[in-house]
C-alpha positions in Angstrom: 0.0 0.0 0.0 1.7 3.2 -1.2 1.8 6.4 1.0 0.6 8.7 -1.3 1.1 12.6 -1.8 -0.3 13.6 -5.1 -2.2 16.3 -5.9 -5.3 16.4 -6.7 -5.7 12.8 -5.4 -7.5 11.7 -2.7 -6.9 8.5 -0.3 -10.3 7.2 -0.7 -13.5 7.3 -3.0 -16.9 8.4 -1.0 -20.4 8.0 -2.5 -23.6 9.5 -0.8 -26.8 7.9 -1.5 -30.1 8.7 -1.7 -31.3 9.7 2.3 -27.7 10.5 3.2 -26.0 7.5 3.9 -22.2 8.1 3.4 -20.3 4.6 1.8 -16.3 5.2 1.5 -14.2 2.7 -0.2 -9.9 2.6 -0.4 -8.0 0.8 -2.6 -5.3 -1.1 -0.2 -4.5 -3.7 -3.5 -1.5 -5.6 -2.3 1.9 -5.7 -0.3 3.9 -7.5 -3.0 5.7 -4.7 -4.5 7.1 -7.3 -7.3 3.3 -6.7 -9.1 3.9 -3.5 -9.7 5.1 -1.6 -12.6 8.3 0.8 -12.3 6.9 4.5 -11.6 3.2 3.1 -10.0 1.8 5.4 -8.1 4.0 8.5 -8.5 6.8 5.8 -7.7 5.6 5.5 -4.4 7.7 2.2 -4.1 11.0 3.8 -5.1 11.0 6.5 -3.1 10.2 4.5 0.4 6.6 6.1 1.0 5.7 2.4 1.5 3.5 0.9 4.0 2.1 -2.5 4.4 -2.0 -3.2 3.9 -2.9 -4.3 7.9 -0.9 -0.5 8.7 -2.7 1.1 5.5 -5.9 -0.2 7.1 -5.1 0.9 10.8 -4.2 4.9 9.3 -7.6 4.9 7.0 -10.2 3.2 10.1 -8.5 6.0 12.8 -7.9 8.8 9.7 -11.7 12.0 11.3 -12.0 12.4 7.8 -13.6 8.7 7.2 -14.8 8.4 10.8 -16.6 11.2 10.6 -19.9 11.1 8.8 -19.3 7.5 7.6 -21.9 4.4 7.4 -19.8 2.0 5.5 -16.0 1.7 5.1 -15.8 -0.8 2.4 -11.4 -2.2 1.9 -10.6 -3.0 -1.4 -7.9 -5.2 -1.8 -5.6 -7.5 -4.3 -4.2 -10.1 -1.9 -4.7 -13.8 -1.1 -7.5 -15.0 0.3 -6.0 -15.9 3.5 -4.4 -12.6 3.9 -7.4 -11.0 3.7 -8.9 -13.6 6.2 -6.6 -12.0 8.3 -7.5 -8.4 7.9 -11.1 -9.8 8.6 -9.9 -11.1 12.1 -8.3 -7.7 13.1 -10.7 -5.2 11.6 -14.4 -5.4 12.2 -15.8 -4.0 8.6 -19.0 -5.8 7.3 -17.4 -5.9 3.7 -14.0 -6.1 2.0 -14.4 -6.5 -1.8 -11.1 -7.9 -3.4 -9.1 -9.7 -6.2 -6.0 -11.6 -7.2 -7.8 -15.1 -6.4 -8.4 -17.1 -9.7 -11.9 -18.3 -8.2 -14.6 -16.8 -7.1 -15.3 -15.8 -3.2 -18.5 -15.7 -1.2 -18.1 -16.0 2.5 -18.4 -14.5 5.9 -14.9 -14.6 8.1 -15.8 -12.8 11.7 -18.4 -11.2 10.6 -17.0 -9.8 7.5 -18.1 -10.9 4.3 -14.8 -11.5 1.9 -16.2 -10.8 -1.5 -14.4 -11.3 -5.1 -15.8 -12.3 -8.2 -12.2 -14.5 -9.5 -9.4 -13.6 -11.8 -11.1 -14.6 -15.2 -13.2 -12.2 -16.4 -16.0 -14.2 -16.4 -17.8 -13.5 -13.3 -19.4 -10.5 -12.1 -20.5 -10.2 -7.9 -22.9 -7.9 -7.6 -23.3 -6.4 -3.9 -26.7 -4.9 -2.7 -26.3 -2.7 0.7 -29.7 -2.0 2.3 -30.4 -0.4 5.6 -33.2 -1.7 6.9 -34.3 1.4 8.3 -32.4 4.8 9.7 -31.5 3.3 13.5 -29.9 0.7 12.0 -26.1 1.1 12.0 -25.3 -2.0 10.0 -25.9 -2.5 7.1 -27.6 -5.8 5.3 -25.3 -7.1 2.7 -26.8 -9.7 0.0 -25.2 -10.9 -3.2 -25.4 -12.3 -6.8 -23.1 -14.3 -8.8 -23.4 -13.6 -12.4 -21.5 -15.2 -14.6 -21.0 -13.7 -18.3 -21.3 -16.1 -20.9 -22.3 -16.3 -24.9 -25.2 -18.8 -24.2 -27.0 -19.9 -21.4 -25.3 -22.2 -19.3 -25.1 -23.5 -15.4 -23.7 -21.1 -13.2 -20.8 -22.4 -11.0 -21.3 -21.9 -7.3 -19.1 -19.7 -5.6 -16.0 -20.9 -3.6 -17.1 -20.5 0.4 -15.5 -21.8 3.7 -16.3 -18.9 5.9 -17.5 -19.4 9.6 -20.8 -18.8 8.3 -22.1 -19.5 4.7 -23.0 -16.4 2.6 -26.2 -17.1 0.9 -26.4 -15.9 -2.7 -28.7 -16.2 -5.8 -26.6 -17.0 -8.7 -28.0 -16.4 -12.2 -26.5 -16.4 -15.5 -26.3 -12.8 -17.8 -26.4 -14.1 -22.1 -24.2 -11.7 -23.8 -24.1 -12.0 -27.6 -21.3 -11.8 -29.0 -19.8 -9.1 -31.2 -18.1 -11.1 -34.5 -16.5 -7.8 -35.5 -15.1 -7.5 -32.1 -14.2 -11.3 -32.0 -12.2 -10.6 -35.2 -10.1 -7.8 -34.0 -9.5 -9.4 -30.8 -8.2 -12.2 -32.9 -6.0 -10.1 -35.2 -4.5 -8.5 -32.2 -3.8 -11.4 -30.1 -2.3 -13.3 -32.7 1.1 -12.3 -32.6 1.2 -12.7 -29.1 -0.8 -16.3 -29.5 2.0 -17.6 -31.9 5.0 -16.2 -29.2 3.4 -18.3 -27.0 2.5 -21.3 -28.9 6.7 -21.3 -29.7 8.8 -24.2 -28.8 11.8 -23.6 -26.7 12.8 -26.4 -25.9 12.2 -30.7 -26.8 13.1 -33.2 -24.4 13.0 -37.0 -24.3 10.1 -37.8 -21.3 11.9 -41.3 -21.1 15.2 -40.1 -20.9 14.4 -36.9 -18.8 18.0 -36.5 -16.7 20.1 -37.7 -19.4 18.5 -35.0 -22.1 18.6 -32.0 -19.7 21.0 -33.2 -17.4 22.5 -29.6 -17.1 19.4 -28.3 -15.9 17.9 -30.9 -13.4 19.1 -33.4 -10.7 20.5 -36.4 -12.2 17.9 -38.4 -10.5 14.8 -36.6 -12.3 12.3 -38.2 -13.8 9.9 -36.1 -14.5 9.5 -32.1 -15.1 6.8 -30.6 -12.9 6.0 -27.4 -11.8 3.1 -28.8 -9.2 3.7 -29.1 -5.5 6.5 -26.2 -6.2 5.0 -24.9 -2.7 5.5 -28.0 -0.5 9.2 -29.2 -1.6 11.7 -29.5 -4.0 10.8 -29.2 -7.7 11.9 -29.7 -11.1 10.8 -27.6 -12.8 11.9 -24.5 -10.3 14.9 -26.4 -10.4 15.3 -26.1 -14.1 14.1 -22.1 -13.8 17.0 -21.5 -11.4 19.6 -23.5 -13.6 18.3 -21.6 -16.4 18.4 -18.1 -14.7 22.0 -19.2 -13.3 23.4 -20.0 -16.8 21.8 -16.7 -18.2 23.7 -14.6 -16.1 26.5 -16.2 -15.4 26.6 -16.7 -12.2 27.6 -19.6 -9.9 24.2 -20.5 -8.4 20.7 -19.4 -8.3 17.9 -19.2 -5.6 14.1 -18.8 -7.1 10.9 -18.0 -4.7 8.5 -21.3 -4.3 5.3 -18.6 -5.1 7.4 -17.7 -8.2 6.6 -21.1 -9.7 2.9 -20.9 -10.8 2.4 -23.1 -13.8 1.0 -25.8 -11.8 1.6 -28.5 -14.7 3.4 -32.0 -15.0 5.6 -31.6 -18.9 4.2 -34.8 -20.3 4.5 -34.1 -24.2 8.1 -33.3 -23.9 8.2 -29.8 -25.3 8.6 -26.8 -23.0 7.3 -23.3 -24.8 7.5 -19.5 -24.0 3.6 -19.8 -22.7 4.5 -22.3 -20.5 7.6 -19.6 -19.5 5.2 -17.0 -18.9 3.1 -19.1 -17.2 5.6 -20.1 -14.6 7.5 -17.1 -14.5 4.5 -14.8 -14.6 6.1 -11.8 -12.4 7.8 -8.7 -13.6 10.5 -9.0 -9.8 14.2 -8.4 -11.3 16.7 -10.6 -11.2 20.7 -9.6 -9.9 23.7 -11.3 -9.4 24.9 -10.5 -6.0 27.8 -11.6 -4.3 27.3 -13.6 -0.5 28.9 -16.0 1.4 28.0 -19.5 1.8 27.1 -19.2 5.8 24.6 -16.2 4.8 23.1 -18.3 1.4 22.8 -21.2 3.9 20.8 -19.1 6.5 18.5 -17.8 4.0 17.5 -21.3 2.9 17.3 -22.4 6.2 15.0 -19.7 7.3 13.0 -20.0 4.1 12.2 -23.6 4.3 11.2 -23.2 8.1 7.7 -24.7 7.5 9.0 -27.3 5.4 11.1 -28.8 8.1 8.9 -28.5 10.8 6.1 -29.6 8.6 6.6 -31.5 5.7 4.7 -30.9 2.9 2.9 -27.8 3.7 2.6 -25.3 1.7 5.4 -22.1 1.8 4.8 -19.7 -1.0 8.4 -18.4 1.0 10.4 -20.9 0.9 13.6 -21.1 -1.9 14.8 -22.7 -4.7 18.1 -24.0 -5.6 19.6 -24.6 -9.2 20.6 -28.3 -9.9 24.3 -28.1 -9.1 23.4 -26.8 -5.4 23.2 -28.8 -3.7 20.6 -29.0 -0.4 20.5 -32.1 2.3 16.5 -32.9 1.7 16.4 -33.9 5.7 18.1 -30.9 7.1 18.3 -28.3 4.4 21.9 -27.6 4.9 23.6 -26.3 1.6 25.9 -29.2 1.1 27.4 -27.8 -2.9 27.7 -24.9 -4.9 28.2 -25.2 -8.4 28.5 -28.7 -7.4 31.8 -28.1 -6.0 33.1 -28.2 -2.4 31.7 -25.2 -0.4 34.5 -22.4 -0.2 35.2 -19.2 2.4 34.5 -17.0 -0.5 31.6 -14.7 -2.1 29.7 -16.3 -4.6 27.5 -14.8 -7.3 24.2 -16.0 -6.4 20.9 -14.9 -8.8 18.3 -14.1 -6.7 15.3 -11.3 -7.7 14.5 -8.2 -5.3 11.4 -9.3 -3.7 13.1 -12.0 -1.8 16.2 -9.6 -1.2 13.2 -7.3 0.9 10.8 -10.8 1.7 13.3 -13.1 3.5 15.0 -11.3 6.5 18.6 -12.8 6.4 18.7 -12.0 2.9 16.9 -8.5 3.5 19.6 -7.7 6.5 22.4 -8.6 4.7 21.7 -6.2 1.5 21.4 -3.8 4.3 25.2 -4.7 5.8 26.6 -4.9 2.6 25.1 -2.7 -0.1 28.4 -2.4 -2.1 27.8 -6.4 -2.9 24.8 -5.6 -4.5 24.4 -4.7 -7.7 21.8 -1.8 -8.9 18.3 -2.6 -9.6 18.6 -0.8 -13.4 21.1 -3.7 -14.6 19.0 -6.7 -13.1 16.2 -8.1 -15.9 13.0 -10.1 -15.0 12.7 -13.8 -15.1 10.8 -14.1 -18.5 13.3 -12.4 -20.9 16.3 -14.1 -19.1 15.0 -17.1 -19.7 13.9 -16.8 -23.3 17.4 -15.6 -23.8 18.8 -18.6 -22.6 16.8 -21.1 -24.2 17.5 -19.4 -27.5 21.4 -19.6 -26.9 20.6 -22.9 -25.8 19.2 -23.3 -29.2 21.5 -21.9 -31.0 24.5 -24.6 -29.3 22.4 -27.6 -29.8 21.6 -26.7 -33.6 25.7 -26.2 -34.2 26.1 -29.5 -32.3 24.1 -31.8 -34.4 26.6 -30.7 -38.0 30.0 -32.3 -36.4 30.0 -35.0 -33.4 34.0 -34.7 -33.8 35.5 -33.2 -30.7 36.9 -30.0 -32.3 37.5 -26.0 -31.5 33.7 -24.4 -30.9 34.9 -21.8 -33.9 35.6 -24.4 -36.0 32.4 -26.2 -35.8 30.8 -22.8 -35.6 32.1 -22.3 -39.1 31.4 -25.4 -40.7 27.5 -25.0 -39.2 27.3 -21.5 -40.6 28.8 -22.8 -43.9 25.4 -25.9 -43.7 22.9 -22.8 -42.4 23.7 -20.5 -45.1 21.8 -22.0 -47.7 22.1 -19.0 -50.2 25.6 -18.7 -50.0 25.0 -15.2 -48.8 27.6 -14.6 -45.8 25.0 -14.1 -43.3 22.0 -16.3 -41.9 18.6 -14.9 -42.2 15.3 -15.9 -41.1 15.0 -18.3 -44.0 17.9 -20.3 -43.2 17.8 -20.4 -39.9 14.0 -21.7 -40.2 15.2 -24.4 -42.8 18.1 -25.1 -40.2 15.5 -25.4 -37.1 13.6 -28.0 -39.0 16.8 -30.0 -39.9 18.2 -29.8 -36.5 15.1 -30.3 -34.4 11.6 -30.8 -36.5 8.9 -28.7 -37.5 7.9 -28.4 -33.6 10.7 -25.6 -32.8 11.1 -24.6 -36.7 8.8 -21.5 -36.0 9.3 -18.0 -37.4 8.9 -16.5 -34.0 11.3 -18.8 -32.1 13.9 -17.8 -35.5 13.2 -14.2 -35.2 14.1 -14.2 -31.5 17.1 -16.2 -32.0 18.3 -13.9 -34.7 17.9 -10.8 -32.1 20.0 -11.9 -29.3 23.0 -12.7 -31.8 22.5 -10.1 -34.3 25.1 -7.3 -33.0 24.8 -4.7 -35.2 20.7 -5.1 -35.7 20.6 -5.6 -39.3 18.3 -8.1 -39.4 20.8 -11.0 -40.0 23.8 -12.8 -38.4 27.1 -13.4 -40.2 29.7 -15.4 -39.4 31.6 -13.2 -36.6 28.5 -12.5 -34.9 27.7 -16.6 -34.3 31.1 -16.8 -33.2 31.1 -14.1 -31.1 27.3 -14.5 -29.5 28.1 -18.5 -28.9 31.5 -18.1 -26.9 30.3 -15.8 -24.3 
């Protein structure tokens, strides 16, 4: 919840309805900062004029200018259900309206009624407030579930659990719908839809560790993001690896709530949607140097509830890449890089909401700034990763022209020689789509997986890569 001073804007909304009832509402949204752009609210975040919701909430119920006058003080918030359970437990406010939840919420927690109408754009909550008459201080609060669809169907019933259920009548609203619109929406989404549809990666399900050894245990056997929240995981596993490799760093630490895909990789193909989907946060990423007693303390401390309760859910808890290594009884960091631990500062990855989330980490950036690098050089999961994968690319494709052991610029010549189909001197998106099919199928030979490739090794932006740039992008 930002502290805000901007002019012209006020800290709350207030409506007055007919007979002079006075209804305020504030927008408390969220505390995790990593969901907001750069610059939001008059770059409240970056200038420290921070505060979290519970204090936001304790300022706005004491604050004359809503006491005074005021029937209803009506929260609006975009946390977790169970955080705002917990407002619920320490405020006593009839109704908090709210969002982030993917599902739809109906239900009365000490006496306040937890509203949201899921993440989906498909369902609507409408809220009636009546007064049965002027004595009455508090308010009646019924509501309706209406769930927008393009033909009639059976609503779904809201999600509940409260201390008391929350009656509702739930009905259905028809909207027709607009083919024109439909068709734009379509011609608009459609680059995006093919970015995501892109193969980044192929792997053989059978032969899971031996095919991506570099970027999972040896003992995996399958790539999952689900249970990401109750213990180790392969696929944060493989996001850590990943994020380690694409900025060169020694090790990598990734947030178990960071991990959201919630799906088991059965096909064997791993594409930028299913990227996005797991990495959906815009939190960046640095390199920052620590010492192995810190880095060990900070896993400790984040796995807390998994020691003392295994398999329970930690949203909190961290991470490792594949080479460091973590005793699964006692959490003690055992490897880094799989190598001996040494008295020495490593350069660990690790992205700035857990630098501010988990307090060993959080203390130390406070101890030593100097070993932490500034915010404007660190880059979010997503576009480290795609960069990765397409480098990965890139090495795998040159490896299937020569299974000699030879100088990387060697083969790096003699694949550029086999990709330049025209003869040319530099490899378009033509060639490198005819060399994506040869090397790896139609599944990764796609123009937008080429174009991005082409980007991240194309130094002097000309739409192409010659011979020094391969060279020159591949040995870094």
């Amino acid at each position: 919840m930002p502290a805000l001073d901007v002019e012209g804007l006020r800290r709350f909304h207030e409506v007055f309805l007919p007979g002079g009832r006075r209804v305020v509402f504030a927008g408390l949204v969220t505390d995790e900062e990593n969901l907001y752009r750069d610059g939001s609210f008059d770059s409240a975040r970056e200038k420290g004029g921070w505060i979290s919701v519970p204090d936001a909430l304790q300022e706005l119920v004491q604050d004359p200018e809503i006491l005074d006058g005021t029937d209803l003080f009506v929260p609006i918030t975009h946390q977790t259900l169970e955080d705002d359970i917990d407002l619920a437990h320490v405020f006593d406010v009839p109704l908090l309206l709210g969002g982030h939840d993917h599902f739809p919420v109906d239900a009365v927690f000490n006496n306040t009624r937890i509203v949201k109408a899921a993440a989906d754009a498909k369902n609507v909550m409408l809220v009636d407030i009546v007064w049965k008459d002027e004595s009455v201080r508090r308010p009646t609060i019924t509501t309706n579930e209406v769930r927008l669809a393009a033909k009639k169907k059976k609503s779904k019933k809201a999600a509940g659990g409260g201390e008391a259920a929350a009656s509702n009548a739930s009905q259905t609203f028809v909207i027709e719908p607009n083919e024109e619109l439909l068709r734009r929406i379509e011609e608009w989404e459609k680059p995006a839809m093919e970015m995501r549809a892109a193969t980044l990666m192929q792997f053989d399900v059978n032969g899971l560790a031996m095919d991506i050894e570099e970027l999972v245990p040896a003992d995996t056997v399958e790539l999952s993001s689900v249970g990401a929240r109750t213990g180790p995981n392969t696929m944060a596993t493989l996001i850590a690896t990943a994020l380690r490799e694409a900025c060169g760093a020694e090790g990598a630490l990734v947030n178990a709530g960071n991990v959201r895909g919630n799906k088991v990789y059965r096909d064997g193909t791993l594409t930028f949607g299913d990227l996005n989907s797991e990495c959906p946060f815009p939190s960046i990423n640095l390199a920052i140097r620590i010492d192995p007693e810190t880095l060990r303390d900070a896993i400790l401390w984040s796995r807390k509830t998994w020691l003392r309760s295994p398999g329970t859910e930690d949203a909190d808890a961290l991470h490792t890449d594949a080479d460091m290594q973590v005793n699964e009884t006692s959490h003690v960091l055992d490897a880094i890089g799989g190598e001996r631990i040494e008295q020495r500062l490593y350069r660990i990855v690790v992205d700035t909401y857990i630098l501010k989330t988990n307090p060993v980490l959080s203390k130390y950036a406070q101890e030593y700034p100097d070993r932490i690098p500034a915010i404007d050089i660190g880059q979010p999961a997503l576009p480290l990763l795609l960069n990765y994968f397409c480098h990965r690319a890139w090495r795998f494709l040159v490896d299937t022209v020569s299974e000699r052991e030879r100088q990387l610029e060697d083969i790096v010549t003699e694949a550029f020689s086999l990709f330049d189909v025209d003869h040319s001197g530099s490899l378009d998106l033509y060639d490198l789509l005819t060399a994506l099919e040869r090397g790896f199928g139609e599944g990764m030979a796609t123009p937008i997986l080429a174009r991005q490739m082409l980007q991240i090794i194309d130094a002097n932006h000309d739409g192409a890569v010659n011979l020094i740039e391969l060279t020159s992008g591949l040995l870094l």
